[in-house]
DOBADO-553672 format. One record per residue: x, y, z of N, C-alpha, C in turn; chain; residue in one letter; residue number from 0. Coordinates in steps of 0.1 Angstrom, whole numbers. Atoms other than C-alpha are relative to their C-alpha. Last residue first. Layout:
% DOBADO-553672
NODE   npx   npy   npz  capx  capy  capz   cpx   cpy   cpz chaine residu num
NODE     X     Y     Z     X     Y     Z     X     Y     Z      A      A NUM
...
This chain:
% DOBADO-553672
NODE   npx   npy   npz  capx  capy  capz   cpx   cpy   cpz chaine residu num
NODE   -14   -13    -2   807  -100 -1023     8     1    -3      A      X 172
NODE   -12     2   -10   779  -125 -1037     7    16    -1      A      X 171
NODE   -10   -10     2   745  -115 -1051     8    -3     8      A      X 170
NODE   -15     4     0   720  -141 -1056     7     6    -3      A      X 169
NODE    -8    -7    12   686  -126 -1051    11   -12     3      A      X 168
NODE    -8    -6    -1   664  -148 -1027    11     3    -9      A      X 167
NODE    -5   -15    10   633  -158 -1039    10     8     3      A      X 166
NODE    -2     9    15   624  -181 -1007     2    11    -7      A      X 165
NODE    -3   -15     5   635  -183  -972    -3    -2   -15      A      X 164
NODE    -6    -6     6   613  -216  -962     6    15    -4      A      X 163
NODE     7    -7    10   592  -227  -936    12     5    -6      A      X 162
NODE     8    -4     0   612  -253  -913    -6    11    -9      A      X 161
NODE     1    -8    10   613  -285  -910    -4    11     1      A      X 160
NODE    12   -11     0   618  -301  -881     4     7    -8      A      X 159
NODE    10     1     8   637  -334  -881    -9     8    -2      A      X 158
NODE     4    13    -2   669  -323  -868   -10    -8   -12      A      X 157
NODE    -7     5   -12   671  -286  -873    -7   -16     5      A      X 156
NODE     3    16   -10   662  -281  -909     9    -6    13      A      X 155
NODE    -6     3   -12   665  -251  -932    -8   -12     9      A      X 154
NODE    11     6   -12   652  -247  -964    12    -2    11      A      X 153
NODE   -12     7   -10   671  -218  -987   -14    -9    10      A      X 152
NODE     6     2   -15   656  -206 -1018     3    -7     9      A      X 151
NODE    -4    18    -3   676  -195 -1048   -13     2    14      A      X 150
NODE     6    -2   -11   673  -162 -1072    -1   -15     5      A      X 149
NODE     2    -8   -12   693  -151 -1098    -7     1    14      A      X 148
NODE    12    -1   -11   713  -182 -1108    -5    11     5      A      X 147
NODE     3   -16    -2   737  -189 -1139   -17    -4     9      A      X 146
NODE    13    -7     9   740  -228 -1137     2    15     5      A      X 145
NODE    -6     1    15   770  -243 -1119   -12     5    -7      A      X 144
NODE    11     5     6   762  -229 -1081     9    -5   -15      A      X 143
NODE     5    -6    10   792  -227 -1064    -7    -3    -9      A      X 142
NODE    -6     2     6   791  -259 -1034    -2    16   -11      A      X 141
NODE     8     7    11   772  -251 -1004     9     2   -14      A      X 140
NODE    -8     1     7   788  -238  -967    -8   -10   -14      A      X 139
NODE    -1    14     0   764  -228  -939     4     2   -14      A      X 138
NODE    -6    -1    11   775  -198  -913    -7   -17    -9      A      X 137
NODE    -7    12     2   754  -192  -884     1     4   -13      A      X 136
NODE    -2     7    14   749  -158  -873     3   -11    -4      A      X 135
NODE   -12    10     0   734  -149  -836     2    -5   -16      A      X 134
NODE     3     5    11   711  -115  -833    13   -13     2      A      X 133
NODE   -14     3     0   708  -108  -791     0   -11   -21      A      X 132
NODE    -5   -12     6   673   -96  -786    14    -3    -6      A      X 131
NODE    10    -9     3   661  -126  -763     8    12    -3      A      X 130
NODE    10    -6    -5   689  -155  -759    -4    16    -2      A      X 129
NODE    11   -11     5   702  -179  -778     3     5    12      A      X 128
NODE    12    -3   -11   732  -206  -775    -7    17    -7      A      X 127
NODE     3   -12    -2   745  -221  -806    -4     6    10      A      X 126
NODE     6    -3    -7   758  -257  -804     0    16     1      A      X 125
NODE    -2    -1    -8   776  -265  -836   -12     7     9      A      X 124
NODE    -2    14    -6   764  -282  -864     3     6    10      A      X 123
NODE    12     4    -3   753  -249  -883    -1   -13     7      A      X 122
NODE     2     1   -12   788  -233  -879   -16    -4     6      A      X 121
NODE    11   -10    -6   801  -239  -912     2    -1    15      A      X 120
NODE     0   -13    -6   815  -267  -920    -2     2     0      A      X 119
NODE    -5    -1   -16   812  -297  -944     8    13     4      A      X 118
NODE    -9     7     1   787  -289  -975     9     1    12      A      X 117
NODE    -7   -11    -8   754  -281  -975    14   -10     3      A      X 116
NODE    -7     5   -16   737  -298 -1001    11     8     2      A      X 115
NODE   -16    -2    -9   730  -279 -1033    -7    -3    13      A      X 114
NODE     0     2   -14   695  -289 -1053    12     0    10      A      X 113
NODE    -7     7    -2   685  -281 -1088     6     1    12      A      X 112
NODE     2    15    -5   658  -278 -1112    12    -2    11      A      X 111
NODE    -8     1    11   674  -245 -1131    -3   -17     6      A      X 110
NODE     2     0    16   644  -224 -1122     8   -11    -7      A      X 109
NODE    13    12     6   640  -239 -1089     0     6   -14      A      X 108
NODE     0    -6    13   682  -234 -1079   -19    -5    -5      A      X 107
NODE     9    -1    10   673  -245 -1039    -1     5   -13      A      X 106
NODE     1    -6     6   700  -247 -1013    -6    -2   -12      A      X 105
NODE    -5     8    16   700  -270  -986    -9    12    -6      A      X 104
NODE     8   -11    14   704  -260  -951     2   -13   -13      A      X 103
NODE   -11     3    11   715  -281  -914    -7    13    -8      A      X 102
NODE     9   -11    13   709  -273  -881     6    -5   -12      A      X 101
NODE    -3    -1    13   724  -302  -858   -10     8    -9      A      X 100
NODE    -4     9    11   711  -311  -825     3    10   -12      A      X  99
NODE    -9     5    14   721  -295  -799     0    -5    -7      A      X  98
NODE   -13   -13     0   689  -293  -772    14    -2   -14      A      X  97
NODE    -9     5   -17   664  -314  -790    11    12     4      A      X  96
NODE    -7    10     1   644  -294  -821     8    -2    15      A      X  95
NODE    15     8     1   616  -265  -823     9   -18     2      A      X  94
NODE     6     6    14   638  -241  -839   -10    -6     5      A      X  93
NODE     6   -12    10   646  -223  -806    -8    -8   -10      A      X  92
NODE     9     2   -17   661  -261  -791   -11    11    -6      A      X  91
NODE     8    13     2   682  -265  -823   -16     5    11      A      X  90
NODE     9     0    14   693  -227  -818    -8   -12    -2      A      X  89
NODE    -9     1    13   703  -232  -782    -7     3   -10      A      X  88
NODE     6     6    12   684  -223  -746    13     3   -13      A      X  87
NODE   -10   -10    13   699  -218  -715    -1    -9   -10      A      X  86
NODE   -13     6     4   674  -236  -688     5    12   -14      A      X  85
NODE   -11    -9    -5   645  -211  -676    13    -7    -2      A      X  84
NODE     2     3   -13   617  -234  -680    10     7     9      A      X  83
NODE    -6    18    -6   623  -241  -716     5     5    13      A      X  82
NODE     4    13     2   616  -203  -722     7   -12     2      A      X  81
NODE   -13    11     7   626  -170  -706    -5   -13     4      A      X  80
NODE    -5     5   -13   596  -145  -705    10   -15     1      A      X  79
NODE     2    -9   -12   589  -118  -727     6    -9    11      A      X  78
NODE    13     8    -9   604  -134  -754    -1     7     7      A      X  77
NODE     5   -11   -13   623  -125  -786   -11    -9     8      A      X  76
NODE    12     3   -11   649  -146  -803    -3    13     6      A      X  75
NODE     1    -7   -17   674  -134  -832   -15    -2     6      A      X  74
NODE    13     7    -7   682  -161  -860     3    13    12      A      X  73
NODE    -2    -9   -15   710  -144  -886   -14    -7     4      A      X  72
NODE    14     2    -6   718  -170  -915    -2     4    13      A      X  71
NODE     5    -3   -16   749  -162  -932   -14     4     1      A      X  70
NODE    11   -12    -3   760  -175  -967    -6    -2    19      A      X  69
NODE    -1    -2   -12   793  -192  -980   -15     9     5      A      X  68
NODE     7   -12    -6   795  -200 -1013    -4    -3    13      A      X  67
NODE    16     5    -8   822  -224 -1020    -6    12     1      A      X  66
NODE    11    11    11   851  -230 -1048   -12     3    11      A      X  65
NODE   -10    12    11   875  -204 -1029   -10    -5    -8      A      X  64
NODE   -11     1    -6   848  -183 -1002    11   -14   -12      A      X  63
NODE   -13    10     7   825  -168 -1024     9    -3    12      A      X  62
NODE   -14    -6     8   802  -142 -1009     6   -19     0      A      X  61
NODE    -3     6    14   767  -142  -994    12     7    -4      A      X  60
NODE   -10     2     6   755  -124  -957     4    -6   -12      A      X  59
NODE    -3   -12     1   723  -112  -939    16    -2    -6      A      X  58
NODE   -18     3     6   704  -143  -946     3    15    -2      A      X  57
NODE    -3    -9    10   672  -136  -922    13    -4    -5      A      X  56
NODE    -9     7     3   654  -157  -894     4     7   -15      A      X  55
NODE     0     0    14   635  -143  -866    12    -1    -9      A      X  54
NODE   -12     2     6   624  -165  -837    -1    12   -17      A      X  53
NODE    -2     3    14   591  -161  -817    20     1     0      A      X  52
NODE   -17    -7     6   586  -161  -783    -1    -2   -11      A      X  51
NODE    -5   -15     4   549  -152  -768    18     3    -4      A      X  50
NODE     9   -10     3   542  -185  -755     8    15     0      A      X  49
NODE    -2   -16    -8   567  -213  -756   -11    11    -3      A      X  48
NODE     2     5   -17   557  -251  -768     6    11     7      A      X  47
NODE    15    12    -9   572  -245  -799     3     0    12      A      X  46
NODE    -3    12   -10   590  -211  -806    -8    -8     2      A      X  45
NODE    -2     6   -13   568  -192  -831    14    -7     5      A      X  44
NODE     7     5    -6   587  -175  -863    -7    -8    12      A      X  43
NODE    -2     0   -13   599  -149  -882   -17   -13     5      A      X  42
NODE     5     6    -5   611  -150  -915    -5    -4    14      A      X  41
NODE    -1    12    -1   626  -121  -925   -11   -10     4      A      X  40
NODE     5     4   -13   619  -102  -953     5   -12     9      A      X  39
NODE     3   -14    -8   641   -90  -979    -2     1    10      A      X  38
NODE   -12    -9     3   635  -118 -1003    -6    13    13      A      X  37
NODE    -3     0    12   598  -138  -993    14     5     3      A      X  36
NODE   -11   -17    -4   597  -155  -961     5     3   -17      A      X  35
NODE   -14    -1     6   575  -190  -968    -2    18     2      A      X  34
NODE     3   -11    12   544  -197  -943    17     2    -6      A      X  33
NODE    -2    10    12   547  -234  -928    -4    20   -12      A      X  32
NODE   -14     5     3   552  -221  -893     2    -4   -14      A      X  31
NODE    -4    -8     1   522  -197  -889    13    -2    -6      A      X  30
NODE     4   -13    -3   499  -227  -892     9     8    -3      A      X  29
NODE    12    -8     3   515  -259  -901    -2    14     8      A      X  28
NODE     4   -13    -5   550  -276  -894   -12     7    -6      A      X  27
NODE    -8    -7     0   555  -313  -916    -7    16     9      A      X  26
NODE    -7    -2   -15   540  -340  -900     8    11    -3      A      X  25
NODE     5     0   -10   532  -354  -940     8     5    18      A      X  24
NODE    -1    17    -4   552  -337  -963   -10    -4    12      A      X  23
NODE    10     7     2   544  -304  -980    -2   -14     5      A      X  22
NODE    21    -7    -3   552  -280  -956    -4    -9    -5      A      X  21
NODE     4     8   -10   591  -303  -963   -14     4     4      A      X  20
NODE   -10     0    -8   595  -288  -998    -9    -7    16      A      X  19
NODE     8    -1   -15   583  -296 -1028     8     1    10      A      X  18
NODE    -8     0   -15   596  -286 -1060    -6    -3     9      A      X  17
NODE    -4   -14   -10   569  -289 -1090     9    -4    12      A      X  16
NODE     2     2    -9   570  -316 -1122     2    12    16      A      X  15
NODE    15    -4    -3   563  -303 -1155     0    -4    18      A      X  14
NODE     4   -19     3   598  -289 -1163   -11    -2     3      A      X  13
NODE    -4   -10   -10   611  -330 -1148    -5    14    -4      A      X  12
NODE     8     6   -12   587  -349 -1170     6     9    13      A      X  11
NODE    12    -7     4   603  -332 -1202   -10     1    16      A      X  10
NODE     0   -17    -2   637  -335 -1188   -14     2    -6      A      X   9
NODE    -5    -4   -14   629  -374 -1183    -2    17     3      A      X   8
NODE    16     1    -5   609  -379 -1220     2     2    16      A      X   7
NODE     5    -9     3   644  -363 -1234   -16     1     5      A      X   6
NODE    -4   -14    -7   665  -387 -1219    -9    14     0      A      X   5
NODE   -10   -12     4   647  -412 -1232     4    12    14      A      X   4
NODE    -2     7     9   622  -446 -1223    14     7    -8      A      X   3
NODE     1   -12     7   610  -431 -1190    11   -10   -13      A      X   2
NODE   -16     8     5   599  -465 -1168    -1    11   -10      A      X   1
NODE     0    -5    13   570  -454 -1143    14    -1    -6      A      X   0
């Protein structure tokens, strides 16, 4: 489709909806593809482990110079220690190879618009888990340019998408 103006673009963009990875094909179903409103966290299965879940909460936001900075607490519970008793990592938790790379991307849906995570943090590095023990990664995104009260955060270790934090206030420190 060939948009002829600027103005027949932003019209096409107010009618068009966000999608996020639930909706792609192969993307996480059942318990995994529910979105975590504000407040709550998100908690959910381990693949291929019985009876562990993950839960996943931004317990931090504040400005660091030009960047917002926000903290993503993941704490594991199991009754009985998963992947066969090897020492498990976040990637691994999520549903992804041992170390691979968590990333984020930060969601403006009122103002249309999409922050990548920008270099650092501590979502590239190898996290180790284990059961009760909360662990924070840090992931770094440009200051919004639009006034923003509420954003939604997708996370993604590897290729696994997973359910969204969504409606989250925006209050830095």
């Amino acid at each position: 489709m060939r948009l002829k103006s600027l103005a027949g673009a932003a019209a096409l963009l107010a009618v068009l909806p966000l999608t996020s990875h639930a909706d792609e094909p192969g993307a996480p179903r059942g318990d995994r593809a529910e979105a975590a409103a504000a407040g709550e966290p998100l908690v959910i299965d381990i693949p291929g482990e019985r009876d562990a879940t993950v839960a996943i909460e931004i317990t931090s936001m504040e400005e660091v110079g030009e960047l917002l900075r926000i903290g993503v607490t993941f704490t594991p519970e199991w009754e009985t220690e998963p992947f066969g008793g090897r020492d498990a990592d976040l990637a691994q938790t999520l549903g992804a190879n041992l170390a691979n790379r968590v990333t984020a991307r930060l969601i403006d849906p009122v103002n249309l618009l999409e922050y990548q995570q920008a270099a650092g943090g501590t979502g590239g590095q190898r996290v180790p888990m284990s059961a009760g023990t909360p662990r924070t990664v840090y992931f770094y995104f440009g200051l919004p340019v639009e006034e923003m009260e509420t954003f939604d955060l997708y996370l993604d270790a590897a290729q696994v998408g997973l359910p969204p934090l969504v409606d989250i206030p925006y209050r830095v420190e």
